[in-house]
C-alpha positions as CSV (number, residue, x, y, z in Angstrom):
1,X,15.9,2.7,21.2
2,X,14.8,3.7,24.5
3,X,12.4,7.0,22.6
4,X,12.0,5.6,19.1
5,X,9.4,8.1,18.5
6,X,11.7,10.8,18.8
7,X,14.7,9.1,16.4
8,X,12.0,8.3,13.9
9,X,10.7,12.0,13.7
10,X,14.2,13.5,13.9
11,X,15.3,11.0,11.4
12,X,11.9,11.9,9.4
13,X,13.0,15.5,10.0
14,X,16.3,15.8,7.9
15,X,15.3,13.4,5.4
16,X,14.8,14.5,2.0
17,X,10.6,14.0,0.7
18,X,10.5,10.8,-1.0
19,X,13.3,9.2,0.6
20,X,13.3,5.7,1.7
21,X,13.6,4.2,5.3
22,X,15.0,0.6,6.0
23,X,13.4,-0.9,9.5
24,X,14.6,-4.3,10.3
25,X,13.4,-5.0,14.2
26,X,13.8,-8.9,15.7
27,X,10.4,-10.8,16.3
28,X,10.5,-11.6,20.2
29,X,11.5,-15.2,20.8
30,X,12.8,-17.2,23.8
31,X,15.9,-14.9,23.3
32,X,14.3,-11.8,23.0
33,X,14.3,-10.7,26.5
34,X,18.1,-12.0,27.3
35,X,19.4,-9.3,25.1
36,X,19.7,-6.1,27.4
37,X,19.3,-3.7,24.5
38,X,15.7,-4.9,23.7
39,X,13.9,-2.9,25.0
40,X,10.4,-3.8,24.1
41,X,9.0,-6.2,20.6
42,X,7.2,-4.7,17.7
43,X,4.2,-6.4,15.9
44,X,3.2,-5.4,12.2
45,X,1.0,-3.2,13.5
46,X,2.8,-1.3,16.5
47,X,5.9,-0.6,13.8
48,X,3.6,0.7,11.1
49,X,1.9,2.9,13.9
50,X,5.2,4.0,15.1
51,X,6.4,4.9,11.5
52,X,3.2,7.0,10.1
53,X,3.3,8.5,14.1
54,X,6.9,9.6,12.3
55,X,5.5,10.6,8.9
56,X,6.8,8.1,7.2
57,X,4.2,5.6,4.5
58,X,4.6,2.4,5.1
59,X,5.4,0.5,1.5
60,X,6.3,-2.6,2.5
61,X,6.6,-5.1,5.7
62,X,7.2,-8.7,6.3
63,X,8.9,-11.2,8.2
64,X,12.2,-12.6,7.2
65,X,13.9,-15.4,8.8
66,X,17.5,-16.1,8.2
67,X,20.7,-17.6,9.2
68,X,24.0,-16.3,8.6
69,X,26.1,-18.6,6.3
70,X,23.1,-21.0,5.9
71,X,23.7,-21.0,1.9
72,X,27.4,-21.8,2.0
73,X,26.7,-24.5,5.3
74,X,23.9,-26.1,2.6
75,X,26.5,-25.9,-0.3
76,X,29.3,-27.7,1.8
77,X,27.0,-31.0,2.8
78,X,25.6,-31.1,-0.7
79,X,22.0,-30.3,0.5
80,X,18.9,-28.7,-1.6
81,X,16.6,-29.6,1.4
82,X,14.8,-27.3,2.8
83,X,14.5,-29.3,6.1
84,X,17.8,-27.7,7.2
85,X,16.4,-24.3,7.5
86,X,14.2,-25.4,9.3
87,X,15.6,-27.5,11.6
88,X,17.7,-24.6,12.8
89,X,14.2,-22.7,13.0
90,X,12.9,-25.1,15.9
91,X,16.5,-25.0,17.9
92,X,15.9,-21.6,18.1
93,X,19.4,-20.6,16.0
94,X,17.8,-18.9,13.0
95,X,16.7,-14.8,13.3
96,X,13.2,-13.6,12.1
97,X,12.5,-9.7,12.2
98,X,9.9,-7.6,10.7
99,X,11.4,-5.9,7.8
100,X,10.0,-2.4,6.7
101,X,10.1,0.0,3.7
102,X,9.1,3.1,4.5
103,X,8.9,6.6,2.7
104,X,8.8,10.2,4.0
105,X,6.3,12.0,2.5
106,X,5.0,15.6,2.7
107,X,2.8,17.7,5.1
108,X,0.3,17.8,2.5
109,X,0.1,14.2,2.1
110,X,-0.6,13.6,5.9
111,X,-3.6,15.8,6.2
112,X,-6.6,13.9,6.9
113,X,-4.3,11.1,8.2
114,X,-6.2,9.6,11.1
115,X,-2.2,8.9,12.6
116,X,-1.9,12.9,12.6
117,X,-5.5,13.2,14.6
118,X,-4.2,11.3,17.0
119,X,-1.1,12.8,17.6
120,X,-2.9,16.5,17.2
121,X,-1.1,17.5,14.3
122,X,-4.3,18.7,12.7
């Protein structure tokens, strides 16, 4: 997103009070920058600023790192170790992201919210 501000309030906008927002954004690696349509890398802290910027509460954020069809690769050579996971780690083929869950909550909840301060919503 080239504005992600302005998607997050617009999405923040026609979503009901108390509904929940999924963010999954990719932790910058050596591939980061190759793909065009990254524009710039979030840290826990920039996307937790970004969402309460949005009025959303941040619940819950972590990083995940996964590789499609690791399970059924591990089940075909017969192997509980967890070496292969992360062998695939240091060649640079697994993805890690920050994953968020966020919620909208109401005007009255974000009075008093330094976030709003700073954005002069108060």
């Amino acid at each position: 997103l080239n504005r992600p501000l302005i998607a997050l309030s617009e999405i923040n906008r026609v979503m009901k009070i108390g509904g929940i927002l999924f963010v999954s954004v990719p932790l910058p690696n050596r591939r980061f920058w190759n793909d065009y349509t990254h524009v710039r890398p979030y840290t826990r802290e920039s996307i937790t600023n970004l969402l309460e910027d949005s009025g959303f509460s941040v619940h819950e954020i972590c990083y995940i790192s996964s590789f499609p069809g690791l399970g059924k690769l591990m089940r075909l050579l017969k192997s509980q170790s967890h070496r292969l996971p992360r062998a695939f780690g240091r060649v640079g083929i697994c993805r890690s992201t920050i994953d968020v869950l966020a919620e909208k909550i109401g005007m009255e909840s974000q009075k008093g919210n330094p976030q709003n301060e700073r954005k002069g919503l108060e």
